[in-house]
Residue, then its C-alpha position, 0 to 999 in steps of 0.5 A: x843441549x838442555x836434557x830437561x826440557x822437551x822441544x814445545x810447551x805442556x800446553x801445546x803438547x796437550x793440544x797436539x795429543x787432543x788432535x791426534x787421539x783418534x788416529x793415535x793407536x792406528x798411526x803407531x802401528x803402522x809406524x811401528x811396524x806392529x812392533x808397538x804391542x811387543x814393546x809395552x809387553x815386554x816393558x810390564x814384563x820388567x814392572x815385576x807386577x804383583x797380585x794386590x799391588x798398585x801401579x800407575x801409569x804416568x802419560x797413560x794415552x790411550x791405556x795400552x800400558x795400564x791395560x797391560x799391567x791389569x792383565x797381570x793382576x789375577x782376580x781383579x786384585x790390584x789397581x791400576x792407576x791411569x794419568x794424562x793431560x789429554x782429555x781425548x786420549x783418555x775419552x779413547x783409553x776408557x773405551x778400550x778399558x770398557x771392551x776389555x772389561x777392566x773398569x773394576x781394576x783401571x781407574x783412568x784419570x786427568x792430570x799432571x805427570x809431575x804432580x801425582x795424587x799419591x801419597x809418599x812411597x804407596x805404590x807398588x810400581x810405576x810405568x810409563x811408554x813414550x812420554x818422558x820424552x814429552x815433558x819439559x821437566x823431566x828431571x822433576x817428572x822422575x823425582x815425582x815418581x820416586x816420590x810415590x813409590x815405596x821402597x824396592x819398587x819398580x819404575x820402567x820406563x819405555x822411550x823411543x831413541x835413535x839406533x846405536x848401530x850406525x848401518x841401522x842408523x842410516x836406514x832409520x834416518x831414511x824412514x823417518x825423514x822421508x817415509x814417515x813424513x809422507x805416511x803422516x801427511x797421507x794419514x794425519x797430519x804432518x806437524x804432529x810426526x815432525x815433533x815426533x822426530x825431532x823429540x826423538x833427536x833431542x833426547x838424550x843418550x841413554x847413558x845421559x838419561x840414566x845418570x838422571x835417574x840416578x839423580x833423581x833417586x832410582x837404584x839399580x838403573x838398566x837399560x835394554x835396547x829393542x828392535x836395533x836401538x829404536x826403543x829403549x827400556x829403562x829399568x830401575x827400583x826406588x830407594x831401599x828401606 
């Protein structure tokens, strides 16, 4: 199986995503259960955000991460950096950004995750939820953020998984090759939560993901698992000086 690759092509992805933006936040909570909100917090709780910094959200959707990463910079002062290929998530990420007063410190923006427009280590972290698992490079995707982040800086990354546990294995076998099939269909659209759970299948291992990072520069790399191994919380620091 090749690691590097996700299942379906950029420009498809970004059709899929434009689809589904307005159910998108809706559609994680019930599958998540409302446990989506406790893993982006504790996720930022692990960016190590510090007031002045600058912090980019890479695969930003609708700016639930930025939104939680600007929450922790007091008295507007830092900046948080929003990047997707989805127009329409981002249309429904700005107004999020809007209702909760955040313009001044959120700067949300179209483009590539493996193309960013910072220069060489000016950022002081970089965070990014349920998306490595969507890019068809993802080894270049995580050379590109090691790229921009100054030395010691934080990258966390948050990523759906299978449980390790196997009595837990099976239970989330049942949800979601017969539940979430049928929550979808009733509520989306079945193709889009295929992809979901096929991505899911073809990511790899976390030992296997983190030797990656490990490849593509980030030190001290950790992992912890949430919510009986269906998430996975990815934790590293750019090169020392």
């Amino acid at each position: 199986m090749n690691h590097n690759k996700a299942l379906i092509r950029p420009d498809e992805n970004k059709v899929m995503f434009d689809n589904i933006s307005a159910r998108y936040d809706f559609l994680n909570k019930i599958l998540s259960f409302g446990s989506d909100r406790s893993w982006r917090i504790q996720a930022v709780d692990r960016l190590n955000v510090k007031d002045g910094g600058l912090y980019i959200d890479a695969g930003c959707g609708t700016a639930d991460l930025a939104i939680e990463v600007a929450h922790r910079l007091k008295n507007n002062s830092g900046q948080v950096l929003g990047i997707d290929h989805s127009n329409n998530m981002l249309s429904v990420g700005r107004k999020k950004v809007t209702a909760a007063k955040l313009d001044k410190i959120i700067s949300l923006f179209a483009g590539d995750a493996l193309k960013l427009p910072q220069a060489d280590a000016t950022v002081d972290g970089l965070v990014s939820g349920f998306v490595i698992r969507n890019i068809d490079n993802r080894l270049g995707a995580l050379k590109e953020w090691m790229r921009v982040l100054k030395p010691g800086g934080h990258c966390v990354i948050l990523e759906l998984s299978q449980p390790d546990n196997l009595f837990f294995l099976a239970g989330y076998k049942f949800f979601t090759n017969l539940i979430v099939p049928f929550l979808s269909l009733f509520l989306s659209k079945y193709k889009p939560y295929k992809y979901l759970i096929d991505s899911i299948k073809s990511f790899p291992p976390a030992p296997v993901f983190m030797e990656m990072m490990r490849k593509a520069g980030f030190q001290q790399v950790e992992m912890k698992s949430m919510t009986f191994g269906v998430v996975k919380i990815y934790i590293s620091r750019g090169r020392q000086k």
